[in-house]
C-alpha positions as CSV (number, residue, x, y, z in Angstrom):
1,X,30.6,43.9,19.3
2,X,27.4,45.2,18.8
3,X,24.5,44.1,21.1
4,X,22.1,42.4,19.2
5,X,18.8,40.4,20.5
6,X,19.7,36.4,20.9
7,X,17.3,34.3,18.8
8,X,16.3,30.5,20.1
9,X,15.1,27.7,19.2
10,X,13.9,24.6,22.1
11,X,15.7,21.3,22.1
12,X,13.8,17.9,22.3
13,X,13.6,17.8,26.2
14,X,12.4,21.6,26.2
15,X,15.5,23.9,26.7
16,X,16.1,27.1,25.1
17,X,19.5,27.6,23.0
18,X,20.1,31.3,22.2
19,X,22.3,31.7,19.0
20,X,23.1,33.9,16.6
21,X,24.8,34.5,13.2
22,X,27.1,37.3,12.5
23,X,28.8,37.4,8.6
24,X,27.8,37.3,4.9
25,X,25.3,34.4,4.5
26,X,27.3,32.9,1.3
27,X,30.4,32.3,3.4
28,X,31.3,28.5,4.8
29,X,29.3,28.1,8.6
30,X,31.8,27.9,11.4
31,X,30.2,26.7,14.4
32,X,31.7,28.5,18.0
33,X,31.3,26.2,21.1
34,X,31.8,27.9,23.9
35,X,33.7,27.4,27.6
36,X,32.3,26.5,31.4
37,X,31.6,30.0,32.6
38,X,31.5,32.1,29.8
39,X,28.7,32.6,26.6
40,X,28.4,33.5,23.1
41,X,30.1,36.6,24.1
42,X,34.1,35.0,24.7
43,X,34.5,35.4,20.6
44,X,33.6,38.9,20.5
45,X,37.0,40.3,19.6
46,X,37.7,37.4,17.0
47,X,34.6,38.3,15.2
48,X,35.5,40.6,12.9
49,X,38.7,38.7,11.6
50,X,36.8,35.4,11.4
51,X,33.8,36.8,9.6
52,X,36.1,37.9,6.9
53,X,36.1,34.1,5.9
54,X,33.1,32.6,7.8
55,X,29.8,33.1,8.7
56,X,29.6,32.5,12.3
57,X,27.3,30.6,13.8
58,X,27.2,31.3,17.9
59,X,25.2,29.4,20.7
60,X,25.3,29.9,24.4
61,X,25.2,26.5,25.9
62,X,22.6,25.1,28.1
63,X,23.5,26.6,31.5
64,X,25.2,29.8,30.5
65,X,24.2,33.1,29.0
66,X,20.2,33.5,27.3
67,X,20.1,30.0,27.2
68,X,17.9,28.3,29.9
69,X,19.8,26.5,33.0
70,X,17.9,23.2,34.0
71,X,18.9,22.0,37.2
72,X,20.6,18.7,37.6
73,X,23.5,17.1,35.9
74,X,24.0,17.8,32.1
75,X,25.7,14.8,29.6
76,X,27.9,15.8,26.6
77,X,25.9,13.8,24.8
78,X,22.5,15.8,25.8
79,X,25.2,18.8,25.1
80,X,25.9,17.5,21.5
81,X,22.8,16.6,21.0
82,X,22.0,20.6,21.9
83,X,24.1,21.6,18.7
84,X,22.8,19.2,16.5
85,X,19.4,20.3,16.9
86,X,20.2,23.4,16.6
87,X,21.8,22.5,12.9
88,X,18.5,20.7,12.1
89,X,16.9,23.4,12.8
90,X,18.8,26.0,11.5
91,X,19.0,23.9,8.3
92,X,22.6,23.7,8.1
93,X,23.9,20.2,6.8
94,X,27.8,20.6,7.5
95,X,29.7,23.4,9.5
96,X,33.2,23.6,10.5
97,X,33.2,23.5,14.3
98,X,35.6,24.9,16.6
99,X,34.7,24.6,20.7
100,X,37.1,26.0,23.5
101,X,37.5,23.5,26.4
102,X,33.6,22.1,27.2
103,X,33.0,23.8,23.5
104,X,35.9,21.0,22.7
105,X,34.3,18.2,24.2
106,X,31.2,18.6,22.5
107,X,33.3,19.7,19.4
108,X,35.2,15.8,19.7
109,X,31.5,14.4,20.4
110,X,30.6,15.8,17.1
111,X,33.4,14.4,15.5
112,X,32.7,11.0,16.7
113,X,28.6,11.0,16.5
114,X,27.8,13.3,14.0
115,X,30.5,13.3,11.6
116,X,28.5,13.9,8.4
117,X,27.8,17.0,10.4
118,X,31.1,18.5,10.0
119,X,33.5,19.2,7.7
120,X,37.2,20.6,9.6
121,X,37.0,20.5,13.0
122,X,39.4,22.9,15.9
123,X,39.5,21.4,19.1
124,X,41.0,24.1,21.5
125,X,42.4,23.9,25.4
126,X,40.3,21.0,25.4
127,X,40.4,16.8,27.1
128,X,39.3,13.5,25.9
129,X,39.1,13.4,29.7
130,X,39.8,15.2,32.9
131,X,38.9,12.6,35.5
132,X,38.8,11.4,38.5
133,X,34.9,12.0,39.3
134,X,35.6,12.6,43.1
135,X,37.1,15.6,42.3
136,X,34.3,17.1,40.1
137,X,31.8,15.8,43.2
138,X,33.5,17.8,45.6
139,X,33.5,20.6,43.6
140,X,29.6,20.5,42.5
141,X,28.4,20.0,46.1
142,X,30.8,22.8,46.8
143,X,29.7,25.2,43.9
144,X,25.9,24.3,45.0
145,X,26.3,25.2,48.7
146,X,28.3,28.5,48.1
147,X,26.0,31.7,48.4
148,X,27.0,32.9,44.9
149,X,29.5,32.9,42.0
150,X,32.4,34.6,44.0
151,X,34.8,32.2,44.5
152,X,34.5,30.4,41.9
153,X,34.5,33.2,39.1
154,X,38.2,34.0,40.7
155,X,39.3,30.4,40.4
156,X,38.0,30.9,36.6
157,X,40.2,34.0,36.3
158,X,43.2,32.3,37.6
159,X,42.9,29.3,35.8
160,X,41.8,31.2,32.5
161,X,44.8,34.1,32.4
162,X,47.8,34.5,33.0
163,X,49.0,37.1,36.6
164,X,50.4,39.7,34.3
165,X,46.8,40.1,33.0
166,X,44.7,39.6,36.3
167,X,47.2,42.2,38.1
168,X,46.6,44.8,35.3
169,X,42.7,45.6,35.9
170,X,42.7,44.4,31.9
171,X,38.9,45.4,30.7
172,X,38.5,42.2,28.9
173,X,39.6,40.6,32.2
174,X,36.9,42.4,33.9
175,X,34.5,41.4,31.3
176,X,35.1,37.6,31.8
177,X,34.7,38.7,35.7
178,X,31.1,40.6,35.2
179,X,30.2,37.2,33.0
180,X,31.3,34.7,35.4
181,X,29.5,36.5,38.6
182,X,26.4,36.8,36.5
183,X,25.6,32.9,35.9
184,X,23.5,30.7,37.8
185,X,25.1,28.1,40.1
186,X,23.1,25.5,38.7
187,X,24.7,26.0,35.4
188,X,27.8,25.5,35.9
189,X,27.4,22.4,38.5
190,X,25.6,20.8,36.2
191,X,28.1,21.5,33.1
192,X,31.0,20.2,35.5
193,X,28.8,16.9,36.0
194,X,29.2,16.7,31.7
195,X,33.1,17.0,32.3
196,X,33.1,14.7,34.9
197,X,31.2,11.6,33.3
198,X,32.9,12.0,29.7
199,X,35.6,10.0,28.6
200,X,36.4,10.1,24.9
201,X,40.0,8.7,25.2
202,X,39.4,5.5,23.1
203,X,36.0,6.9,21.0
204,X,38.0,10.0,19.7
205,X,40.1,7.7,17.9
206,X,37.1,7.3,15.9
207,X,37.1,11.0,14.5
208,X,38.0,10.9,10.6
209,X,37.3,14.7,9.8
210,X,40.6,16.8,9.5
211,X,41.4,18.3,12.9
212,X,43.3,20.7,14.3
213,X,44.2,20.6,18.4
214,X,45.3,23.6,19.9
215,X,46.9,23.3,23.7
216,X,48.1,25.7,25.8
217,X,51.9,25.6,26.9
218,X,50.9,26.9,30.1
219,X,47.6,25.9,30.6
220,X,46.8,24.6,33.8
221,X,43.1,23.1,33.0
222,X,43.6,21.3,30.0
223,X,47.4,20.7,29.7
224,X,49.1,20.8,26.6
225,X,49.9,17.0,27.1
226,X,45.6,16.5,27.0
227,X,46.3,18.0,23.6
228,X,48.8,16.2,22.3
229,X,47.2,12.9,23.7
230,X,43.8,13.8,21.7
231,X,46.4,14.8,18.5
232,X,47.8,11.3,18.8
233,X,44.6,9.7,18.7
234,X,43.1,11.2,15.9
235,X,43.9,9.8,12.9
236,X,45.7,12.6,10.7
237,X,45.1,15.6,13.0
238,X,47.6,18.4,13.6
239,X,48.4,19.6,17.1
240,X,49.7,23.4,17.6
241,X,51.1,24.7,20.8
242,X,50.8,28.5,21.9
243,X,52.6,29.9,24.4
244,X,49.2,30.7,26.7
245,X,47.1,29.7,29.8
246,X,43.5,28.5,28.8
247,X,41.6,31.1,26.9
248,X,44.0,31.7,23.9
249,X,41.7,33.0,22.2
250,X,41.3,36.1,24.2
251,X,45.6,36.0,25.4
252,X,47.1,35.4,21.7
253,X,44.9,36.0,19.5
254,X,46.8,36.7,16.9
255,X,49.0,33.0,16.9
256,X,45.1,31.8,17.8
257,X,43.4,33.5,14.6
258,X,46.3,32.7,12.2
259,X,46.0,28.5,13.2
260,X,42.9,28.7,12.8
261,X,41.8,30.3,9.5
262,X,45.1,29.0,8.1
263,X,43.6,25.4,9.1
264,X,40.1,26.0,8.2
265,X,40.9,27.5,5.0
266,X,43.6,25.5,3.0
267,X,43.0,23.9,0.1
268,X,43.5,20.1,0.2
């Protein structure tokens, strides 16, 4: 994918939200939310097969890549309201959305706040809620105390793919790896605080846009019964099952590509 400048706009409380578009301007928006620990950057190699039917609209969220990292805790909904500004500003009434585990939770917050915002709606590797809080407390003061992004960028790897990947130097391994190592502290901790305090289990039965849910058979972050507990809610929505860890995106991405443009582009 070709480097190209971020551009930004500020949210209401004063944060910068780098973005940017890639695809034909008279193509249907697809908004890409992305995970804890990576950027705009974990689409890359879907890019070209998506922009053959989207344009694609991609934001770093606060804490992660060009975007600024305020210290403190974050909320999904100061996270949802992040991607609704930038709609407003962007001048975009209704997108499709499709968020990747945090990207997910703000993807189900959008379903159930900002509906008229969005049209079909993926939620991917993602919870209505991954409680207790204790164990996202212990975690944070952990994170916070730690000298840098070390250990906790190879408990992303292990969580994120499976060993046959991590034990194979893979480059887009190593890519995640130069990503993670390169974030501030601050942004993740205060991301995992917006995990920790969210807990859509009974709102997301409020989501009325057609949605699909994609789990993760081996997925040790978001289970694949997270998934089919948020597909159950939903009134309508379709659950589909790949055989992956958490980022199947990046581990099938063929079964990953095919679910979703197949999803986002039928006719009703």
């Amino acid at each position: 994918m070709e480097s190209q400048p971020p551009a930004f706009i500020s949210t209401g409380d004063g944060v910068r939200i780098a973005y940017r578009f890639d695809g034909a301007p008279d193509k249907p928006v697809l908004l890409l939310s992305n995970s804890i620990g990576t950027d705009l950057h974990m689409w890359d190699a879907q890019v070209p097969t998506l922009t053959g039917h989207f344009r694609l609209l991609r934001y770093d969220a606060r804490g992660h890549g060009a975007s600024d990292v305020p210290t403190g805790p974050y909320s999904l909904d100061r996270l949802g309201r992040d991607a609704v500004e930038l709609l407003d500003v962007l001048g975009l009434q209704r997108v499709h959305v499709l968020g990747l585990s945090l990207g997910g939770f703000v993807a189900q917050w959008l379903g159930i706040h900002a509906p008229e915002r969005v049209d079909r709606l993926v939620l991917a590797h993602t919870a209505a809620y991954l409680g207790p809080a204790r164990q996202w407390d212990h975690a944070i003061a952990e994170l916070l105390a730690a000298p840098d992004m070390q250990a906790t960028a190879e408990m992303f790897l292990r969580n994120w793919f499976p060993a046959r990947m991590l034990q194979a130097n893979d480059r887009v391994v190593e890519a995640f790896r130069r990503t993670l190592l390169a974030m501030q502290l601050e942004g993740v901790a205060g991301s995992w605080a917006a995990v920790r305090d969210a807990d859509l289990r009974r709102t997301v039965a409020l989501v009325r846009n057609p949605t699909l849910v994609i789990a993760g058979a081996h997925d040790t972050v978001t289970s694949a019964r997270h998934g089919e507990e948020i597909a159950s809610a939903i009134p309508g929505a379709r659950l589909k099952v790949l055989p992956a860890v958490h980022l199947s995106n990046v581990e099938r991405p063929a079964e990953f590509l095919d679910a979703v443009v197949t999803f986002l582009t039928e006719r009703t």
